[in-house]
N, C-alpha and C positions, 0 to 999 in steps of 0.2 A: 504494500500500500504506500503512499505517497505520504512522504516525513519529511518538513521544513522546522529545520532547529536553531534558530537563532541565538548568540552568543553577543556578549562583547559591552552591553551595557552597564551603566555605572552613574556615581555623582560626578561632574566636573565643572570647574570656575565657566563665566564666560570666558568665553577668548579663547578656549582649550580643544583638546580634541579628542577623537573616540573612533576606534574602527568598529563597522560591526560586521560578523559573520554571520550564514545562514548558510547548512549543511541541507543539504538536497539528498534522497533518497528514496525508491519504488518507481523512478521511471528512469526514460535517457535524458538527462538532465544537458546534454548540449545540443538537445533538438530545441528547446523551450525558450523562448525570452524570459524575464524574470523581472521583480519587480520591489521597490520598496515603499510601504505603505508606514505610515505615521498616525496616532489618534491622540488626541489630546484629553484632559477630563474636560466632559460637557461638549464635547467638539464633535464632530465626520470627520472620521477615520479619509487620509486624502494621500491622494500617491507626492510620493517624493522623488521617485526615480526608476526609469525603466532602462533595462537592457537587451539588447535583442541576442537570439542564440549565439550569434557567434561574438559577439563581444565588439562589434564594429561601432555599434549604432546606441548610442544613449540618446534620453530625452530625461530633462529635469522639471522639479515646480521652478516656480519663478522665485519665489522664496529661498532656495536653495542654491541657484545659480552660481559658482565659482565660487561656492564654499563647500557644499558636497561633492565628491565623486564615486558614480559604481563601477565596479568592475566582476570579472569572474573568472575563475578558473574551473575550466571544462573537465580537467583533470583531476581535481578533487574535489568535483561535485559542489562546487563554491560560489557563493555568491558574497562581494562585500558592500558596504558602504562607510568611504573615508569621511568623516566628518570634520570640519575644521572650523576655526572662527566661530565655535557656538555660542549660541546665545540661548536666553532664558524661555524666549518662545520656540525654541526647538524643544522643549522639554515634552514629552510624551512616551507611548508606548511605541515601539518599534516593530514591523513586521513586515516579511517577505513571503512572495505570494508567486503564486505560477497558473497559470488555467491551461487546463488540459480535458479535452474533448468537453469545451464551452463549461467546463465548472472552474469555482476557485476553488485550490486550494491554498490555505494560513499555515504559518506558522505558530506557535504560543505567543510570540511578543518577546521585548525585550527593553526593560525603560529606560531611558535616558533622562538623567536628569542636571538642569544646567543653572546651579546657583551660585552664589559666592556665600 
């Protein structure tokens, strides 16, 4: 079955950084684009970054631009997200998603949180 396990989250100041991981397993994970999703408390849950299979092609929020980047390795079933320059309204739950044969699949989350 299809398992997205996200890692990597933590507290950190503004201005700081955080990678986060998300382990793909139960399909071929370099057929898939991939994606990271972000929800806030009291918020929509809202995409933050997509990747397309081969690792050619991103697309970011506009909020994120030239402070995030994703990337992925095909080869260990990986997907990241480099976070940089955070700030306090990045603070939320973290998760990476894949749809396959028109369903999503989540991952459990992973929170980020960005205080001094």
């Amino acid at each position: 079955q299809v398992q997205l396990v996200e890692s990597g989250g933590g507290l950190v100041q503004p201005g700081g950084s955080l990678r986060l991981s998300c382990v793909a397993s139960g399909f071929t994970f370099s057929n898939y684009a991939m994606s990271w999703y972000r929800q806030a408390p009291g918020k929509e849950r809202e995409l933050v970054a997509l990747i397309s299979s081969g690792g050619r092609s991103t697309n970011y929020a506009d909020s994120t631009k030239g402070r995030f980047t994703i990337s992925r390795d095909n080869a260990k079933n990986t997907v990241y997200l480099q976070m940089n320059n955070l700030k306090p309204e990045d603070t939320a739950v973290y998760y990476c998603k894949v749809i396959r044969y028109s369903y999503d699949y989540w991952g459990q989350g992973t929170q980020v949180t960005v205080s001094s």
